[in-house]
TORSEFI-691974 format. One record per residue: residue number from 1; residue in three letters; chain; x, y, z of N, C-alpha, C in turn. Coordinates in Angstrom, 2 decimals, decimal comma. Layout:
<recs>
<rec pos="NUM" code="ALA" unit="A" n_c1="X" n_c2="Y" n_c3="Z" ca_c1="X" ca_c2="Y" ca_c3="Z" c_c1="X" c_c2="Y" c_c3="Z"/>
...
</recs>
This chain:
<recs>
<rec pos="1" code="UNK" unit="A" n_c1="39,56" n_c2="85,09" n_c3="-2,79" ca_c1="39,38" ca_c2="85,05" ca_c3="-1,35" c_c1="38,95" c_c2="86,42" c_c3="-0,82"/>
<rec pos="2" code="UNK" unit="A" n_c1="39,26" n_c2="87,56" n_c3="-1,11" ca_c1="39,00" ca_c2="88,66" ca_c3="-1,30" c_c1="37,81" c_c2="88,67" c_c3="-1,33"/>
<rec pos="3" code="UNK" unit="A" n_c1="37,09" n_c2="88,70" n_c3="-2,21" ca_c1="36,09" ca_c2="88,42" ca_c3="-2,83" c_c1="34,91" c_c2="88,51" c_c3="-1,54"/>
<rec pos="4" code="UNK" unit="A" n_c1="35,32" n_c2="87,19" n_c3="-1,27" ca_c1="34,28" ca_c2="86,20" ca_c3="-0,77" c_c1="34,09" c_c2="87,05" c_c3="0,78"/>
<rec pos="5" code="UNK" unit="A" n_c1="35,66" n_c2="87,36" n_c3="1,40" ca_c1="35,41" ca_c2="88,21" ca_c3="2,80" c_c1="34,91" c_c2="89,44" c_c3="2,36"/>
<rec pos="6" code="UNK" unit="A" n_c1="34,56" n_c2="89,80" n_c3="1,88" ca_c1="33,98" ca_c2="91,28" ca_c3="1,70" c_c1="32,31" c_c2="90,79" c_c3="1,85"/>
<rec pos="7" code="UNK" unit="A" n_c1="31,94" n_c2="89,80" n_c3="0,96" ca_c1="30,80" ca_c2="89,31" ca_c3="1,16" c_c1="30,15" c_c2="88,80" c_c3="2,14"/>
<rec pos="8" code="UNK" unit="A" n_c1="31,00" n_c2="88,23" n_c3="3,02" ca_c1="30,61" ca_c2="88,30" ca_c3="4,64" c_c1="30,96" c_c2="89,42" c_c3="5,35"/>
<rec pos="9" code="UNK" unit="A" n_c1="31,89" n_c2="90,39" n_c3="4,82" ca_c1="31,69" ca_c2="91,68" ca_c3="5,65" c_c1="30,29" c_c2="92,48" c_c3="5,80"/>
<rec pos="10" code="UNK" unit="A" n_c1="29,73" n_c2="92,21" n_c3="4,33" ca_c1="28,64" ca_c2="93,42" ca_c3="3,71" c_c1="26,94" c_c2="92,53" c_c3="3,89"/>
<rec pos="11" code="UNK" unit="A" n_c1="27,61" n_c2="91,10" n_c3="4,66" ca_c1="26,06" ca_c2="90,46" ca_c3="5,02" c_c1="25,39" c_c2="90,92" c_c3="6,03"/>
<rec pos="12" code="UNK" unit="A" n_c1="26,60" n_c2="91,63" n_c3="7,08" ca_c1="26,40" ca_c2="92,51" ca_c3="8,05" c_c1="25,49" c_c2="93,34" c_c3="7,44"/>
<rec pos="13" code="UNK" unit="A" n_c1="24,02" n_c2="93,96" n_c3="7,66" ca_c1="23,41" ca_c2="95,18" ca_c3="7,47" c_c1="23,97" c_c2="96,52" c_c3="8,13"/>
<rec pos="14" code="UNK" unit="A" n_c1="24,90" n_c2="96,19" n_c3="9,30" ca_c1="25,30" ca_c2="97,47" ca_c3="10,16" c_c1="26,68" c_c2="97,60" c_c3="9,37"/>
<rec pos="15" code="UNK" unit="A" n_c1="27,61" n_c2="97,13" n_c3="8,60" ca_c1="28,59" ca_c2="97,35" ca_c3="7,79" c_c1="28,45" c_c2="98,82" c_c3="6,55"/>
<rec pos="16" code="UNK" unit="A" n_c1="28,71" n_c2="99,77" n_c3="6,77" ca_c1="28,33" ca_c2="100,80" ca_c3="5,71" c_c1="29,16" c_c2="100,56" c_c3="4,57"/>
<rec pos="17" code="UNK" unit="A" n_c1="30,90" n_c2="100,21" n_c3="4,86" ca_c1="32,13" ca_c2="100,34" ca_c3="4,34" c_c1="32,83" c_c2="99,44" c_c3="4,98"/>
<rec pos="18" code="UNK" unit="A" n_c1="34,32" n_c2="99,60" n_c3="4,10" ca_c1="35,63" ca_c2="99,15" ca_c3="4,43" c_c1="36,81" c_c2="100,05" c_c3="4,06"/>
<rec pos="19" code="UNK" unit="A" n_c1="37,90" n_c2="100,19" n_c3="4,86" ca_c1="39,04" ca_c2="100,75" ca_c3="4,64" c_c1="40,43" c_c2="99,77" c_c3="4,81"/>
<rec pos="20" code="UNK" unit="A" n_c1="41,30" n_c2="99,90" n_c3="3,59" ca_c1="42,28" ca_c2="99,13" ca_c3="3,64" c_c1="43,51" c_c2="100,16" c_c3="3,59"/>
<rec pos="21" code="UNK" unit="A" n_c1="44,83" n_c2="99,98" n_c3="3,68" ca_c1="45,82" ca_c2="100,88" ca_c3="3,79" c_c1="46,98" c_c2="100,13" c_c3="3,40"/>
<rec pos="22" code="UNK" unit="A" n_c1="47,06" n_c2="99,88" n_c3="1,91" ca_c1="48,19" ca_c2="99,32" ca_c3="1,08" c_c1="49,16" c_c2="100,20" c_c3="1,30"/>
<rec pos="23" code="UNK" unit="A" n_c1="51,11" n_c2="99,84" n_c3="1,67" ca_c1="51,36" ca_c2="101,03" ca_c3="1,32" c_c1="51,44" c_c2="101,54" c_c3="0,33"/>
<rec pos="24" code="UNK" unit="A" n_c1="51,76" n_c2="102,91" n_c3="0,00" ca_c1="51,64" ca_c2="103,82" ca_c3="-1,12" c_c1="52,76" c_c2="103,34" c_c3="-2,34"/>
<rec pos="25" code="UNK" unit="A" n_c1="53,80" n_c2="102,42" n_c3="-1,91" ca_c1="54,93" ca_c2="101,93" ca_c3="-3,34" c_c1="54,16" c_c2="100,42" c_c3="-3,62"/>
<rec pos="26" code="UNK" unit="A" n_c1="53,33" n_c2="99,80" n_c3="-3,04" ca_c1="52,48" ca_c2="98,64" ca_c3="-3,46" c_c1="51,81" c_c2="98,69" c_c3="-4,41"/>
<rec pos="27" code="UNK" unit="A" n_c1="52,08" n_c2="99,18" n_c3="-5,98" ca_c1="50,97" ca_c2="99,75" ca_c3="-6,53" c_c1="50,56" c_c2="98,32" c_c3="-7,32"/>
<rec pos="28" code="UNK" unit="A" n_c1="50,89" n_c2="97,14" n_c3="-7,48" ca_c1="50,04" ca_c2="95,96" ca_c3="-7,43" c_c1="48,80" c_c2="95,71" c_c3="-7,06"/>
<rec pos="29" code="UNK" unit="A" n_c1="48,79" n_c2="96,09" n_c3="-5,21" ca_c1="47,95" ca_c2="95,96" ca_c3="-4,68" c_c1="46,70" c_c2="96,86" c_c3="-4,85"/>
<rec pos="30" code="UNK" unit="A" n_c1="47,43" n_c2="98,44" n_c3="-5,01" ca_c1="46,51" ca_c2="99,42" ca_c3="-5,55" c_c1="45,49" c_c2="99,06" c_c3="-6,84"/>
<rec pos="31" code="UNK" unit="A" n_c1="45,72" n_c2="98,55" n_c3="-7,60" ca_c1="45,40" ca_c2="98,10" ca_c3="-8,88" c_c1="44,61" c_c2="97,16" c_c3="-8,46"/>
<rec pos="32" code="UNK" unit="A" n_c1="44,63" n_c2="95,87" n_c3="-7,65" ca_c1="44,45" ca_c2="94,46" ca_c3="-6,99" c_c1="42,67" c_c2="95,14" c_c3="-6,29"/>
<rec pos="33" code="UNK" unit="A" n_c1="43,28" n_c2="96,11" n_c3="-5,17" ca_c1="41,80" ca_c2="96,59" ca_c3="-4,50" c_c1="41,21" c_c2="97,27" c_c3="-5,31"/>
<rec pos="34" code="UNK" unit="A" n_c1="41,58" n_c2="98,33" n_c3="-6,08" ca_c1="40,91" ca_c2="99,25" ca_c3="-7,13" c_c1="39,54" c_c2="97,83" c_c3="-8,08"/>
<rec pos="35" code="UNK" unit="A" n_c1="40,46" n_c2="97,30" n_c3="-8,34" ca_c1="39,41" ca_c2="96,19" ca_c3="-8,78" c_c1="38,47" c_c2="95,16" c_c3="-8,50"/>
<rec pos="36" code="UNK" unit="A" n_c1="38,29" n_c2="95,50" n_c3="-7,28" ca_c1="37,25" ca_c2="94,88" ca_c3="-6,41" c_c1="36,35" c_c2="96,15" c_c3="-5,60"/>
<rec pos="37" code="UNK" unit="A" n_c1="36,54" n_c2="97,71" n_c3="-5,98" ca_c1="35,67" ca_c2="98,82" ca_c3="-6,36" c_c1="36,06" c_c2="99,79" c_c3="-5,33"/>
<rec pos="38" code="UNK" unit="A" n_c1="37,45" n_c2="99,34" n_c3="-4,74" ca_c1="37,99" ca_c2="100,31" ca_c3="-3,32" c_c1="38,41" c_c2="101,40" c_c3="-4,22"/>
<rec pos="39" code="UNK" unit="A" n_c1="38,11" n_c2="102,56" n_c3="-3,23" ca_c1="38,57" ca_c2="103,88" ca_c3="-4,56" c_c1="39,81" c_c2="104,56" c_c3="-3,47"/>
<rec pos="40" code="UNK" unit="A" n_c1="40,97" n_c2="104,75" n_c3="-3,96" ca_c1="41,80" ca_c2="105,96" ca_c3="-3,00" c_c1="41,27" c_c2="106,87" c_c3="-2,21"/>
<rec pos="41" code="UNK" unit="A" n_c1="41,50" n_c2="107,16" n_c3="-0,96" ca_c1="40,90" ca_c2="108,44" ca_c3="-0,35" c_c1="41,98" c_c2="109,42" c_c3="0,22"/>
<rec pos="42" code="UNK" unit="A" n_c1="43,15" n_c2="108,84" n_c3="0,12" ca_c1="44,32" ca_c2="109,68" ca_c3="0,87" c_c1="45,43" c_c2="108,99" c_c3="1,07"/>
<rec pos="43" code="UNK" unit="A" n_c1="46,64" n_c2="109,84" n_c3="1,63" ca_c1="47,77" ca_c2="108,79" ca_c3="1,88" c_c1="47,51" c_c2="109,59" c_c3="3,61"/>
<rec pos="44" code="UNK" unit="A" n_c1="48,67" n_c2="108,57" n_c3="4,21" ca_c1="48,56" ca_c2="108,31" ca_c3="5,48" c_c1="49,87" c_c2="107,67" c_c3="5,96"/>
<rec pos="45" code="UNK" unit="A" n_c1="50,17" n_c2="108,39" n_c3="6,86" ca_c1="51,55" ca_c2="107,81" ca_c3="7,41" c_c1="51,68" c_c2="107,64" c_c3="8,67"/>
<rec pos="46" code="UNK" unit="A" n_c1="51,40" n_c2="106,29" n_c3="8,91" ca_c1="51,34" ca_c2="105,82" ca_c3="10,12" c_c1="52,36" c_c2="105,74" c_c3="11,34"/>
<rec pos="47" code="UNK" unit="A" n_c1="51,85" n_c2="105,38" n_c3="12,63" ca_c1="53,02" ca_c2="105,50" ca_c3="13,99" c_c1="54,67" c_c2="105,04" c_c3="13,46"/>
<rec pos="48" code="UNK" unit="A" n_c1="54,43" n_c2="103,77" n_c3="12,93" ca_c1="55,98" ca_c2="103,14" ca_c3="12,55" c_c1="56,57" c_c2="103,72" c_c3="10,95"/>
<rec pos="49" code="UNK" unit="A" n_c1="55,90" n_c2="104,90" n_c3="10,34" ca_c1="56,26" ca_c2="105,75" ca_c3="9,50" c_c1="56,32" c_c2="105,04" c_c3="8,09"/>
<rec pos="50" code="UNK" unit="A" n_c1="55,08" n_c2="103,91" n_c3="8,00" ca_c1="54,63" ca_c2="103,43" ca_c3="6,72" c_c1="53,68" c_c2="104,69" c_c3="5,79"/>
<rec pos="51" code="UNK" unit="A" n_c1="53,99" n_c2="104,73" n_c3="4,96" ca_c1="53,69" ca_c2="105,54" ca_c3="3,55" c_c1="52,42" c_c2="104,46" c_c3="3,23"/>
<rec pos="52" code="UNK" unit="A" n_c1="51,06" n_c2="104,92" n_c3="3,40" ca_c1="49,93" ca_c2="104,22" ca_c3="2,78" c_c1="49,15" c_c2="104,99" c_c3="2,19"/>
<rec pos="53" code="UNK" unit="A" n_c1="48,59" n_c2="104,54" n_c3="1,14" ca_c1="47,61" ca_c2="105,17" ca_c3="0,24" c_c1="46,22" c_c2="104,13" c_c3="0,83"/>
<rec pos="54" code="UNK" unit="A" n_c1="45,70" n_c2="104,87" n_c3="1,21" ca_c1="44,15" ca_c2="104,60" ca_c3="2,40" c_c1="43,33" c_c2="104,19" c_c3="1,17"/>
<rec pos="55" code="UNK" unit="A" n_c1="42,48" n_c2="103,06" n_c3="0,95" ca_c1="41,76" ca_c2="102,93" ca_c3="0,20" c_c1="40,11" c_c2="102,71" c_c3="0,78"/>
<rec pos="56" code="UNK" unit="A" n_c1="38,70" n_c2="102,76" n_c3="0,51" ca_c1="37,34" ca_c2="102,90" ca_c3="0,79" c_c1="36,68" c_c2="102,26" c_c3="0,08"/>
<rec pos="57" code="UNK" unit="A" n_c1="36,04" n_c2="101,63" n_c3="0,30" ca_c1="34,68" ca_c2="100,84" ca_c3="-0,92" c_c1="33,54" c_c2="100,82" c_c3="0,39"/>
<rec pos="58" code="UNK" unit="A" n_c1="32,42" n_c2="101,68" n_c3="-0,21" ca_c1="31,17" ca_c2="101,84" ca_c3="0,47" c_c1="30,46" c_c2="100,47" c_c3="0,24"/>
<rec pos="59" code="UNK" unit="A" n_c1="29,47" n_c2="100,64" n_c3="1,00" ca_c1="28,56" ca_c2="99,23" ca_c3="0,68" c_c1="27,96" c_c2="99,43" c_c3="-0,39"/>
<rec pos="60" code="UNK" unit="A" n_c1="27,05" n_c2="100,70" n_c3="-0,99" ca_c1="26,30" ca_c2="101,04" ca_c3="-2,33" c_c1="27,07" c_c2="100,79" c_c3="-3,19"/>
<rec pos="61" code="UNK" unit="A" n_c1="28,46" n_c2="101,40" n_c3="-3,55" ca_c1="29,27" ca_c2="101,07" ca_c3="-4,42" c_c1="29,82" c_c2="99,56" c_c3="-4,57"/>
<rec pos="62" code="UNK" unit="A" n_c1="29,80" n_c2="98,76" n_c3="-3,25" ca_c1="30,19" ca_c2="97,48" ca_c3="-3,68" c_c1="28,59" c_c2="96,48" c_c3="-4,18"/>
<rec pos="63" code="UNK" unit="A" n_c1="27,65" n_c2="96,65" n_c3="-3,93" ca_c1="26,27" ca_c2="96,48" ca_c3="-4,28" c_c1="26,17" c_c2="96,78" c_c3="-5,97"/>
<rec pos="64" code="UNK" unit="A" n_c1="26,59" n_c2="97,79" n_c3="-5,98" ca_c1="26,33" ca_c2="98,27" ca_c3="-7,75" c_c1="27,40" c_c2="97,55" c_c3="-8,56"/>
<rec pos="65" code="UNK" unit="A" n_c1="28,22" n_c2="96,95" n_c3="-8,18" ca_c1="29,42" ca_c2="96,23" ca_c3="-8,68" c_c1="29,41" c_c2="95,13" c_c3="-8,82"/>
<rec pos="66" code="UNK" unit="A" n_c1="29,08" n_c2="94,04" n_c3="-7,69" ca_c1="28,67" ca_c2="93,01" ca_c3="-7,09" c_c1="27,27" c_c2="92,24" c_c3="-7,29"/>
<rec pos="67" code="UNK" unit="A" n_c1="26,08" n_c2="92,92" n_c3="-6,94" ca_c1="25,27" ca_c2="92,81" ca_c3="-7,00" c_c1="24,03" c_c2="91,44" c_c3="-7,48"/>
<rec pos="68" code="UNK" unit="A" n_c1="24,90" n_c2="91,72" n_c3="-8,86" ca_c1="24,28" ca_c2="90,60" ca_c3="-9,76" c_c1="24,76" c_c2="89,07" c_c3="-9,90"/>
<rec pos="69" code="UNK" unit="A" n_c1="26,18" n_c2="89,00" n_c3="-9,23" ca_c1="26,78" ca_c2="87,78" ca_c3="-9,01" c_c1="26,20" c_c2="87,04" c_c3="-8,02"/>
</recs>
């Protein structure tokens, strides 16, 4: 399902990226986005004092990944 919304995110031409913000003890999830080509960019600790490790997947990078499917 994942998957598939990213692919209507990135049909958008004005879409460059995406940012997600697992928190930082989720490391399932870390592993989960890492594999669909989101790379870590930082942690981040938000208003209600959640611990997140900020994750990024550009559009080029999801293109070079994706691409051929």
């Amino acid at each position: 399902m994942m998957k598939t919304a990213l692919v209507l995110c990135f049909a958008d031409p004005a879409v460059m990226g995406g940012r997600i913000d697992p928190l930082a003890s989720n490391h399932r999830a870390h592993v989960f986005y890492q594999s669909l080509g989101f790379k870590p960019v930082g942690r981040r600790i938000f208003t209600d004092e959640s611990d997140c490790l900020v994750h990024h997947l550009s559009r080029r990078h999801w293109h070079a990944l994706f691409a051929s499917e």
